[in-house]
N, C-alpha and C positions, 0 to 999 in steps of 0.2 A: 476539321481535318482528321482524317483515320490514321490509323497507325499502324506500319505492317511488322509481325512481330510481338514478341514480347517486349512487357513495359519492360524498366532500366529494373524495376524490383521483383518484374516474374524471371527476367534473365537470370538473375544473381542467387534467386531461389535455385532454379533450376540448373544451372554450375555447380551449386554447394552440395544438390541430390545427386546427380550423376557423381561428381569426384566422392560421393558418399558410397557409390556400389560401386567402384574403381572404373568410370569409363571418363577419359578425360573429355572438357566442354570443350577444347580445342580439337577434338575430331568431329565435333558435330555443328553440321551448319545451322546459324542461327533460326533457318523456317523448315527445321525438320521435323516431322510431323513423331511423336514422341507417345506413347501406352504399355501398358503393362498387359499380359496376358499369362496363362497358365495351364503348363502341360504336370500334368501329372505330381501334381501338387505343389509346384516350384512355380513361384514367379520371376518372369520375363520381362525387363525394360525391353519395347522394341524401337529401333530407331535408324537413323541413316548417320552413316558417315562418312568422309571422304577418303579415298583410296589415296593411298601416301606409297611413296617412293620407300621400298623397303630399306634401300644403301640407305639414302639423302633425308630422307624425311619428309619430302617436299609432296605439295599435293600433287598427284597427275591431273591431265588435262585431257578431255576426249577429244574427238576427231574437228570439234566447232570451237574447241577453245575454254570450254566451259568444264569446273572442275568433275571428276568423276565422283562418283558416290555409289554406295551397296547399302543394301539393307541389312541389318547386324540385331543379335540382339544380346542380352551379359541378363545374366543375373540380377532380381531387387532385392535385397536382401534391407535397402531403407527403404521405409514404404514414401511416397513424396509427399510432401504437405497436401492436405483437403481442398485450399485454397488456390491450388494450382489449377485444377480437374484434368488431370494426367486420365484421358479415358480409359478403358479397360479395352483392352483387345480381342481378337477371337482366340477362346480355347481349344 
């Protein structure tokens, strides 16, 4: 049986990295596709998140129902564990 996603211990890595370069693992969906890249000598988590109600909090929804998402990226200021293989992105 395959598994889609991360296991229960790359999850929990990767929640403790993000909340480590302040972007909360509660804006990012579980199968989002997640690299670091570098402009001018700063690295880049890049990543997807979902579009939240700025009053409410709540996530919005597009036009079929399905939650909205943009691509975002924050500062890495913690590099992520080896063991992850967080790819490297385009610089």
């Amino acid at each position: 049986m395959s598994t889609l996603g991360p296991t229960e211990e790359q999850r929990q890595a990767i929640c403790a990295w993000l909340t480590a370069n302040n972007v909360s693992p509660n804006s990012v969906p579980r199968d989002s596709d997640l690299s670091i890249s570098e402009t001018d000598g700063q690295r880049h988590i890049e990543y997807t998140e979902y579009v939240r109600d700025e009053k409410t909090g709540n996530i919005l929804a597009d036009g079929q129902g399905y939650a909205r998402t943009r691509d975002v990226s924050a500062p890495c200021v913690q590099e992520p564990p080896t063991w992850l293989n967080i790819p490297e992105g385009p610089s």
